[in-house]
C-alpha positions in Angstrom: 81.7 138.3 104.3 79.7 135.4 102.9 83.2 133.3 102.4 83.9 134.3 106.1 80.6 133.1 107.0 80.9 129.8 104.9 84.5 128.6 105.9 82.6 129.5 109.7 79.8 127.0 109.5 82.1 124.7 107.3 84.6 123.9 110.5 81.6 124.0 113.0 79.7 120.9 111.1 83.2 119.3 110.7 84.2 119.8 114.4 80.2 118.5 115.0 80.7 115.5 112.7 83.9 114.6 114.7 82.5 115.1 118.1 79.4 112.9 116.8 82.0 110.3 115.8 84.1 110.1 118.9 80.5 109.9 121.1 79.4 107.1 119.0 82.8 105.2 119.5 82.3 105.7 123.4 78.8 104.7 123.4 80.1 101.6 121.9 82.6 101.1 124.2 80.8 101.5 126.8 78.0 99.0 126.0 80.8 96.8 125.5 82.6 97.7 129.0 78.9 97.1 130.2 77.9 93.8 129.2 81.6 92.6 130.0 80.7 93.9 133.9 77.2 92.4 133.7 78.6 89.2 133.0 80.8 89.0 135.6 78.6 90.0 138.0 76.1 87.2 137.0 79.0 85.1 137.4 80.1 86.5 140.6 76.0 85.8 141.7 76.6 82.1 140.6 79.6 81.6 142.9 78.1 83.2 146.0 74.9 80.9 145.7 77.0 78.0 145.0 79.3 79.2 148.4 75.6 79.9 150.2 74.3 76.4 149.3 77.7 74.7 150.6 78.0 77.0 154.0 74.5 75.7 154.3 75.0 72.1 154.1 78.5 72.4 155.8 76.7 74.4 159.2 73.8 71.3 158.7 76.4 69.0 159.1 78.1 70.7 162.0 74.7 70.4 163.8 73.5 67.1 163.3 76.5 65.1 161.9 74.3 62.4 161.3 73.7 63.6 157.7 76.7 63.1 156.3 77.8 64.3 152.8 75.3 65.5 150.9 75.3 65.6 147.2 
């Protein structure tokens, strides 16, 4: 009974120790995953305020053409 009992709690820490190891691996992947998103979005940001700021002076110039180019 004991043996039974042993062998039992044997396979339930190594199926716990597995599980443990695959979430660590996903947690890890998934920071990666994150920060690869968070930098594109940051870089996504940059391009709209770039687009913003050259819709901007593009509209002034439209209205008073005047200004010319600015840079």
């Amino acid at each position: 009974m004991r043996n039974l009992q042993a062998k039992c709690i044997q396979e339930a820490i190594q199926r716990i120790t597995t599980e443990n190891t695959t979430l660590k691996q996903r947690v890890r992947q998934l920071t990666t995953d994150n920060r690869t998103l968070d930098e594109r979005l940051k870089a996504a940001r940059s391009t709209l305020r770039f687009q913003d700021r050259r819709t901007a002076d593009l509209e002034a110039q439209i209205t008073d053409p005047s200004q010319g180019v600015q840079q």
